[in-house]
Structures are given as C-alpha cells and as structure tokens.
C-alpha positions in Angstrom: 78.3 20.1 7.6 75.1 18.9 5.4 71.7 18.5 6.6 72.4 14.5 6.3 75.8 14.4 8.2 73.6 16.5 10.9 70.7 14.4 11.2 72.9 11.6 11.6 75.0 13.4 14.4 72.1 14.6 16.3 69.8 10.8 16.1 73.4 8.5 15.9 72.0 6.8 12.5 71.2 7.0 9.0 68.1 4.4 8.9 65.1 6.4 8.3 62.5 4.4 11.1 65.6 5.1 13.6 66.0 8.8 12.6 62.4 9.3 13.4 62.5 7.5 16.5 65.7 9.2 18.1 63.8 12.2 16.9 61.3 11.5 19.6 63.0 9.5 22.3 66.0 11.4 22.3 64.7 14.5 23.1 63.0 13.6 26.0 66.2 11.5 28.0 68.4 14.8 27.3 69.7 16.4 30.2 68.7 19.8 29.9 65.9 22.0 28.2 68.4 23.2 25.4 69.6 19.4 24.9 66.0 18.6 24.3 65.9 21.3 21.6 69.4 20.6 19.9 67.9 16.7 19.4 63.8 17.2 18.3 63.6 17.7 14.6 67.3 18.1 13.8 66.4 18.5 9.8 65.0 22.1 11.0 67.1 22.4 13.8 69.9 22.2 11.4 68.6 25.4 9.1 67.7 27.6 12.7 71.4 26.9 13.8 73.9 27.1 10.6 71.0 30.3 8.6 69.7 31.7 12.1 71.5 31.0 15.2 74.9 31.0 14.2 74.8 34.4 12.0 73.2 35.9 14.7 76.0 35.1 17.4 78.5 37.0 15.2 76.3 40.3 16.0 74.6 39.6 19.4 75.5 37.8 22.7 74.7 34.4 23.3 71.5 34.7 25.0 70.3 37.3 22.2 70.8 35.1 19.7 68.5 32.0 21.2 65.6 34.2 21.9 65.5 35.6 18.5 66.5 32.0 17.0 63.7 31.0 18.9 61.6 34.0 18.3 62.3 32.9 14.4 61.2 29.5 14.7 58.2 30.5 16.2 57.0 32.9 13.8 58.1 30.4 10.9 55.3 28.3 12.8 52.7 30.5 13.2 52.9 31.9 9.4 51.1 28.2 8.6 48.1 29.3 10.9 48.4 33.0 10.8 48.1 33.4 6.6 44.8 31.2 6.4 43.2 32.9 9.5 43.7 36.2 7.9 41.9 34.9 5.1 38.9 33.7 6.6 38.9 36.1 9.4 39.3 39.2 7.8 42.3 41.4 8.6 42.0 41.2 12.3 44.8 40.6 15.0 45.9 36.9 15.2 47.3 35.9 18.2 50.8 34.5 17.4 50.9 31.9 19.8 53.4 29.4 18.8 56.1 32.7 18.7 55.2 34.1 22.1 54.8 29.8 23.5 58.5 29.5 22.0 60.0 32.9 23.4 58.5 31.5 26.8 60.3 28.8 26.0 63.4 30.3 25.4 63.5 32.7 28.8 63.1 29.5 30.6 66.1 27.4 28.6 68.1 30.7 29.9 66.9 30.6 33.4 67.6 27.0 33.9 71.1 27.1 32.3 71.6 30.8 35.0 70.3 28.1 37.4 72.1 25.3 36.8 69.5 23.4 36.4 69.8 20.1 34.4 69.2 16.2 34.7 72.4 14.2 34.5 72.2 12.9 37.8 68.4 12.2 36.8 67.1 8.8 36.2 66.1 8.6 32.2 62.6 7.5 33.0 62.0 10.7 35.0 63.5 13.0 32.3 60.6 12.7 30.1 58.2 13.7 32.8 60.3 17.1 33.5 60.3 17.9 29.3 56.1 17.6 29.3 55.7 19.0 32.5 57.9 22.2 30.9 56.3 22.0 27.2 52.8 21.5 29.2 53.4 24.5 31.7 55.0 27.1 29.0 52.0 26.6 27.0 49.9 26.8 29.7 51.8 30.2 30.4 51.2 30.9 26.7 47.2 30.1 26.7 46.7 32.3 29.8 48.4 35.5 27.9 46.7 34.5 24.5 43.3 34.7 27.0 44.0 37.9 28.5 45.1 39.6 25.1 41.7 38.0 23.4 
C-alpha cells in the first residue's frame, strides 16, 4: 500500500482541504482510543505501522509492539525539542516528555481495549469530549512525573 492509497483509506478522500479536515474530525468521532490514533495524521501513521509497528509484531506480542511503536513516535517527537535544548542548555538531562506522555498513552489504549472500553453506543458529539478529556488527563499524568523528576 502507498502513503497516498493510505491517506485516502484512513480520511475516505483524495481532496487535500478534506484530508486535513478528516484528519481532525475523524479522530475525535472514533470509537475507541486506538481508532483515534489509527485516523490523526495518517501520512505518519502510515510510516509507524508498515516501518515500526508491523516489523515489530513479527518479533514481539501485540501489546509489545504498540508501546514501543508508541515509545518510537514519541521519541521521534521529542528529538525536535530535545537536540536544540541540549544546545542551549548545555548537556544536561532533558525531560523527554512527549515519549513518556505517549507511553502513558499507550498503557491506557491497552487498558481500555483489556476493559472493553469503547464508544460505539456513544453519541458522536460526546466522543470528542472523552478523546480531550484522555489527551488532557495523560498529559496531565505526564506534567506531574516531568515535575517530580525536575
């Protein structure tokens, strides 16, 4: 599959405007926490599954293979902050808080999907509240820890 064929698979177009608006509505209507990952920015979503993801479900289980997939992305991420900071801070310890906010992230994908836990029977206006309310409260989660470490 190309990164085009893809794209158009995970927003249902090839119009560029629509693209990038299923890249942010869609998201947020999906029924579950890993939906709203397999649908936000499916150009990089498509590298992390077919060069990251996929590979790593030959060697690992399932639930190995998000967390360091997500463990990946994170990291990827943070390299945009981290590089510079070391820079201009010296060589000190940067936090790497997009990579610790995604592994939070990921544990809680897992624990919903051991739970059950998804929003099909959910009205689509609701849907978007539980997706902030999760983003907003895992980073929240991520803060505290970046707090305690700093």
């Amino acid at each position: 599959m190309t990164v085009e064929a893809y794209i158009q698979y995970r927003t249902g177009t090839t119009k560029v405007p629509l693209i990038i608006r299923n890249m942010f509505l869609k998201p947020f209507v999906a029924n579950s926490l890993r939906s709203f990952w397999n649908y936000w920015n499916p150009g990089y979503g498509f590298f992390l599954l077919f060069y990251c993801y996929a590979p790593l479900r030959n060697i690992f289980l399932n639930w190995i293979s998000l967390i360091i997939t997500f463990l990946v992305c994170g990291l990827l991420h943070d390299i945009l902050y981290i590089v510079p900071m070391i820079f201009v801070d010296g060589l000190g310890f940067v936090f790497p808080f997009i990579t610790v906010w995604f592994l939070t992230i990921a544990i809680g994908i897992l624990i919903t999907e051991f739970l059950q836990i998804d929003f099909r029977k959910t009205n689509q206006i609701f849907r978007p509240i539980f997706h902030l309310g999760y983003l907003t409260g895992t980073f929240c989660l991520t803060r505290y820890f970046d707090l305690l470490i700093g």
